[in-house]
C-alpha positions as CSV (number, residue, x, y, z in Angstrom):
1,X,32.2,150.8,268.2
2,X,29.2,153.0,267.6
3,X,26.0,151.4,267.3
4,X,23.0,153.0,266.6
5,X,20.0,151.2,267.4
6,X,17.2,152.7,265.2
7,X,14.1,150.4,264.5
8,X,11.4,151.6,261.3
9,X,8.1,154.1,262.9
10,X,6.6,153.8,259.3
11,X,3.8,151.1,259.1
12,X,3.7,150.4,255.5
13,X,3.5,146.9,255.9
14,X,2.0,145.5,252.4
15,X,2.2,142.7,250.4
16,X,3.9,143.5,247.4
17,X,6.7,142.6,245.3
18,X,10.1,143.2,246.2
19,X,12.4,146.6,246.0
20,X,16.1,145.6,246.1
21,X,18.9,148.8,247.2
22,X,21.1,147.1,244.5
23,X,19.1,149.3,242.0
24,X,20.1,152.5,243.6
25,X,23.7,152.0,244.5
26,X,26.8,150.3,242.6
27,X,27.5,146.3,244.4
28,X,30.2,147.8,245.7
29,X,30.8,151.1,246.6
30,X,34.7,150.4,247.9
31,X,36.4,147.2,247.1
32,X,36.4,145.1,250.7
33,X,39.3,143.2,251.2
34,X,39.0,139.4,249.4
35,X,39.7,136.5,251.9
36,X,43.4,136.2,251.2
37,X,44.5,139.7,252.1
38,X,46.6,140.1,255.2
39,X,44.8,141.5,258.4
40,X,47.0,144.8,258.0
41,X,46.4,145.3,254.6
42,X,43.1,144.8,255.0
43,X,43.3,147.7,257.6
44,X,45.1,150.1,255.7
45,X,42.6,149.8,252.5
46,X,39.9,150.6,254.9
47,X,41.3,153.3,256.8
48,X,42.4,155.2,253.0
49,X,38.6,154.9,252.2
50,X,38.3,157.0,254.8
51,X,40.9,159.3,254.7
52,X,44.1,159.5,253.3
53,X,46.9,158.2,255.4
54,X,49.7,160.8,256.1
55,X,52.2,158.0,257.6
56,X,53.5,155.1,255.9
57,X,51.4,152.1,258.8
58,X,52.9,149.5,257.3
59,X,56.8,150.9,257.4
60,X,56.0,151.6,260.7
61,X,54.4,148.3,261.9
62,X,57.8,146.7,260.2
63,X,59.9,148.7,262.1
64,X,58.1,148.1,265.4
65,X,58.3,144.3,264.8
66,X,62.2,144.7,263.9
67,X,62.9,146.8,267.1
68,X,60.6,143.5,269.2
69,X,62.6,141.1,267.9
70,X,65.9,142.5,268.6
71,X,64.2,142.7,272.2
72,X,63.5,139.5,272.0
73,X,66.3,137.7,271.2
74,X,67.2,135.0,268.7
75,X,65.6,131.9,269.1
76,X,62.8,133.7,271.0
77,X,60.0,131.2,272.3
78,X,56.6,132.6,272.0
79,X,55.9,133.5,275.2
80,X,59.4,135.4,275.2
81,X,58.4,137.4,271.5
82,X,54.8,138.3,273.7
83,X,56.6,139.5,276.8
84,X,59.1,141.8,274.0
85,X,56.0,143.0,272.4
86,X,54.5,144.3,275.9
87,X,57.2,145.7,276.8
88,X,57.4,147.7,273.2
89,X,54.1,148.9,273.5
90,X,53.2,149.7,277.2
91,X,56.2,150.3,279.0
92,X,58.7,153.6,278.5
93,X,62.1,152.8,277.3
94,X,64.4,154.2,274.5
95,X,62.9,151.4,272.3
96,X,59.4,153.8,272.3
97,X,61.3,157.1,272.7
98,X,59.9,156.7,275.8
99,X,56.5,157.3,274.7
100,X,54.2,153.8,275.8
101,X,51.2,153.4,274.1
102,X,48.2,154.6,275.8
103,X,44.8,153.9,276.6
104,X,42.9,157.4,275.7
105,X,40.4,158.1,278.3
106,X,38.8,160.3,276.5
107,X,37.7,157.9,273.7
108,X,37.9,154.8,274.7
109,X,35.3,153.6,272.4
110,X,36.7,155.6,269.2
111,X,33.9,157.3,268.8
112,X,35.1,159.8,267.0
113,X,35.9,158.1,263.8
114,X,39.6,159.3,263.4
115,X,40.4,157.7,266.1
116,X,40.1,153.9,265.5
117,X,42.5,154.5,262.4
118,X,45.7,153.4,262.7
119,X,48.0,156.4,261.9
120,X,46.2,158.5,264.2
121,X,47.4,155.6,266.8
122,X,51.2,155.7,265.4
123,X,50.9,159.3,265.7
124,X,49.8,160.1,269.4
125,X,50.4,156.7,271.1
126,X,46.8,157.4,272.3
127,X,44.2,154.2,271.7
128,X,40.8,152.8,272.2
129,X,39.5,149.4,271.8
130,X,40.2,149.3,267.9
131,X,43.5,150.3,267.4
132,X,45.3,149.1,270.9
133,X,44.3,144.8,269.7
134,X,44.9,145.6,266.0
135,X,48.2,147.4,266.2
136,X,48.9,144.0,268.9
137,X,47.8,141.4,266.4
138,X,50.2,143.1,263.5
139,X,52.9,143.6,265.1
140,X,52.5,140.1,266.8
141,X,51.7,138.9,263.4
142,X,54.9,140.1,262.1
143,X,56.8,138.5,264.5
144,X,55.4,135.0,264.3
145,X,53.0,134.8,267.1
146,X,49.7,133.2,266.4
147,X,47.0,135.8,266.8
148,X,43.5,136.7,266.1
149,X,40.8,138.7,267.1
150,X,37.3,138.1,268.4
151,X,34.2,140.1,269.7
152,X,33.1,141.4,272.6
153,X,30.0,144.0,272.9
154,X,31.8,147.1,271.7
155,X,35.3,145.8,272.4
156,X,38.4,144.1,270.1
157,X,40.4,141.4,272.1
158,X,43.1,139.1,270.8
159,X,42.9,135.4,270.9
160,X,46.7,134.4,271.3
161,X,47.7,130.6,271.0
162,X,51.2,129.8,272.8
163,X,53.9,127.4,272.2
164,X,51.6,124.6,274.0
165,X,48.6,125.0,272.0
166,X,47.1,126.8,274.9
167,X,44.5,130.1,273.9
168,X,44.6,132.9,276.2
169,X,42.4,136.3,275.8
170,X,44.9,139.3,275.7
171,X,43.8,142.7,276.3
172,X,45.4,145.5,274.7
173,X,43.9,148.4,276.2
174,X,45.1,146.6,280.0
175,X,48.5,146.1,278.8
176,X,48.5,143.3,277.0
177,X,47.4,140.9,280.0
178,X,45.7,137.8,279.9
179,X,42.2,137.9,280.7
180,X,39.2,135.3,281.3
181,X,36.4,135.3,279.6
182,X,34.2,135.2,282.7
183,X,35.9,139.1,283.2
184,X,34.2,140.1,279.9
185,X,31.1,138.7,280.9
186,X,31.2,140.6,284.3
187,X,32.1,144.3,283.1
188,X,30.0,143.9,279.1
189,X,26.9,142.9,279.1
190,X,26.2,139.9,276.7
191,X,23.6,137.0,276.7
192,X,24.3,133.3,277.3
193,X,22.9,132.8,273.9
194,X,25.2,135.2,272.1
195,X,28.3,133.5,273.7
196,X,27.0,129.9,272.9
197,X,26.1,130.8,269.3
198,X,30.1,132.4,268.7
199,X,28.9,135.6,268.7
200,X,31.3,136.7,271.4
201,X,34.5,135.8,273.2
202,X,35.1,133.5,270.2
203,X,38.1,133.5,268.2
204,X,37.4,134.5,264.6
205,X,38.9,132.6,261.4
206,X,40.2,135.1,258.9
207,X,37.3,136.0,256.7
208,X,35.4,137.0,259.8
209,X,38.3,138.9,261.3
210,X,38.8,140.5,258.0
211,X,35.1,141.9,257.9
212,X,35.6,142.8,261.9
213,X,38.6,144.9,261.1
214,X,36.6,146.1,258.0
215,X,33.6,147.1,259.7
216,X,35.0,150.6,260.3
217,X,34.0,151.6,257.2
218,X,30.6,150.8,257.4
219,X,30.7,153.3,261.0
220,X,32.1,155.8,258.6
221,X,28.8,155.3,256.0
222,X,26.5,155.6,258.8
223,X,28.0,159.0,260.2
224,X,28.1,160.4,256.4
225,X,24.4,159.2,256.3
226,X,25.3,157.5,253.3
227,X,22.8,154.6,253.9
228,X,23.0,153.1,250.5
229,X,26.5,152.7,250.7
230,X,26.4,151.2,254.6
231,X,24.0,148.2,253.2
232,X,25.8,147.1,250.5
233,X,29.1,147.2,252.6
234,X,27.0,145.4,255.5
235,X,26.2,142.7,253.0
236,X,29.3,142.8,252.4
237,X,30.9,142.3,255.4
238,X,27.8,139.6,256.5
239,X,29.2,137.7,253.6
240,X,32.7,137.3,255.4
241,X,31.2,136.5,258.5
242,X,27.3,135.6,258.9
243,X,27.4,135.8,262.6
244,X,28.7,139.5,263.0
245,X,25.5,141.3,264.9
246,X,27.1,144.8,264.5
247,X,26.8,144.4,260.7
248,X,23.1,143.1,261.1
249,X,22.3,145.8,263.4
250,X,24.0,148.9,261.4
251,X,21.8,147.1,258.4
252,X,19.2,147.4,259.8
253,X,19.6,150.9,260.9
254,X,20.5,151.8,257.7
255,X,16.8,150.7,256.4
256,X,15.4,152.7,259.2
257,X,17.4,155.6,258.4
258,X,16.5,155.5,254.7
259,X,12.5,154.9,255.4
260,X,12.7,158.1,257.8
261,X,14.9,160.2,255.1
262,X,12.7,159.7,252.9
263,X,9.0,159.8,254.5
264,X,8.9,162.2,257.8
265,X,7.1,165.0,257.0
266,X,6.1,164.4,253.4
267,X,2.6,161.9,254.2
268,X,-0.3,162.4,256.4
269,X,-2.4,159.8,253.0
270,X,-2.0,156.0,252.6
271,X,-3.2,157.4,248.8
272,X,-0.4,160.1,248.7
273,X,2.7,157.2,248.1
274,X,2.6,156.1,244.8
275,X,2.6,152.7,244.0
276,X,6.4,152.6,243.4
277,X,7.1,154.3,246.2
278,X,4.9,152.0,248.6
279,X,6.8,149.1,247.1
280,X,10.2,150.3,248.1
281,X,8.7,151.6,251.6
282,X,7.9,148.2,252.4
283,X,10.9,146.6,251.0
284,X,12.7,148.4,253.4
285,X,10.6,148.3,256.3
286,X,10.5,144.1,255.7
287,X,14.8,144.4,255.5
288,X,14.7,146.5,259.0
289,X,13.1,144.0,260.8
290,X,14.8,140.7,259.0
291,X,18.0,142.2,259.7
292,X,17.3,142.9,263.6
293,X,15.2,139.2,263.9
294,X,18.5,137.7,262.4
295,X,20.8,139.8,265.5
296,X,18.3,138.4,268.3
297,X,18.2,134.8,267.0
298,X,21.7,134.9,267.3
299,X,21.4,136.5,271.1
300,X,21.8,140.0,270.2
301,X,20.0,142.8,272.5
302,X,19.9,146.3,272.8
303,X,21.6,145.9,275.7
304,X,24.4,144.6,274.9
305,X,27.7,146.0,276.2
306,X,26.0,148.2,278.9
């Protein structure tokens, strides 16, 4: 996921009353996805609001799980449906038309915004740490294996429980395998309080994987510099899930991003900002910090993932 770390240059601080961004944008710019929407739906709303969709996902997540389960076999246990699904997605075989999904080098990240929606997956075969988990957990999902997601620093991985209760880390972009967390911690960088406070390597109920899978569409405000738009979706998604940094963070630079927008270049005078002005200058240098104090108390750093 992109993250840009941006913190406010303009020292306005005064004590006045508050500005809210409510006053300058609708509540909700696109309906988010309410708490008892599936984790595909959810996906497919969010990826419209970006762009429209030229393949039907959800016939083709369908259609995948059909093909998995005829793989599997009646009767399937669970770790016999996950072996089915493996094979589906990462190995070649008439059941792909020989074409295995793929980790694409040359994104893996999916920075480039296109990329972490799920059509352009279906198309090309060609992933990055969004897509490869999420198409996973749906099609998994579909099938009757009991999946969700959780955080690492710039990186989607399932949490999969098996027959015996057990929870194993899967990762997508590696095949499917199962992976410790002490692995994450070793190739992402990540503090000891981030992991203790469930920031990370935790697996997420379903409001907060809802706002995880939803959180592409804040990425997408940022990128359009549509800064009003990102907050209210960060609040948003911070409403689903308190804990999510990335929200906090993109907040935050969102703040930042407006207080530059709108002051570099125009003041060199304290007595050049109106009054108004000065109030909502503040209001939104005060919201840049809270939001990245909130991130750190919860272990966040700027560091994270390197």
């Amino acid at each position: 996921m992109i993250k840009t770390f941006l913190r406010a240059v303009l020292t306005l601080l005064l004590v006045m009353p508050g500005y809210s961004i409510a006053e300058d944008t609708p509540p909700h710019v696109v309906p988010l996805p309410d708490t008892h929407i599936s984790f595909l739906e959810t996906k497919l709303r969010i990826d419209n609001a970006i762009a429209p969709q030229d393949i039907d996902a959800a016939r083709e997540v369908k259609k995948i799980a059909q093909i998995v389960r005829s793989m599997a076999g009646e009767g399937a246990t669970s770790a016999q449906k996950l072996t089915s699904l493996k094979k589906y997605l990462y190995e070649s075989g008439q059941w792909n038309d020989f074409r295995p999904y793929e980790y694409d080098q040359s994104d893996p990240l999916g920075r480039t915004l296109r990329n972490q929606l799920l059509s352009t997956y279906l198309s090309t075969h060609r992933g990055n740490c969004v897509t490869m988990p999420l198409l996973m957990l749906f099609v998994g999902q579909e099938i009757g294996l009991k999946m969700t997601l959780a955080e690492a620093p710039s990186h989607i991985l399932i949490k999969y429980t098996d027959d015996d209760g057990r929870t194993w880390n899967l990762e997508a972009t590696s095949g499917g395998g199962f992976t410790r967390d002490v692995w994450y911690r070793q190739k992402l960088s990540m503090s000891d309080a981030a992991v203790a406070n469930g920031v990370y390597l935790r697996a997420l109920n379903h409001d907060e994987a809802v706002a995880l899978i939803s959180s592409t569409l804040l990425e997408y405000k940022m990128e359009q510099k549509a800064y009003e738009e990102a907050i209210t979706i960060a609040d948003d998604l911070l409403r689903l899930h308190p804990r999510f940094v990335f929200a906090l963070v993109m907040k935050g630079s969102a703040y930042a991003a407006l207080l530059h927008r709108e002051t570099a270049g125009r003041y060199t005078q304290m007595d050049q900002i109106s009054k108004p002005d000065r109030i909502k200058f503040d209001t939104w240098y005060r919201q840049n910090e809270e939001a990245f104090a909130k991130a750190e108390a919860f272990g966040w750093t700027p560091d994270d993932g390197k």
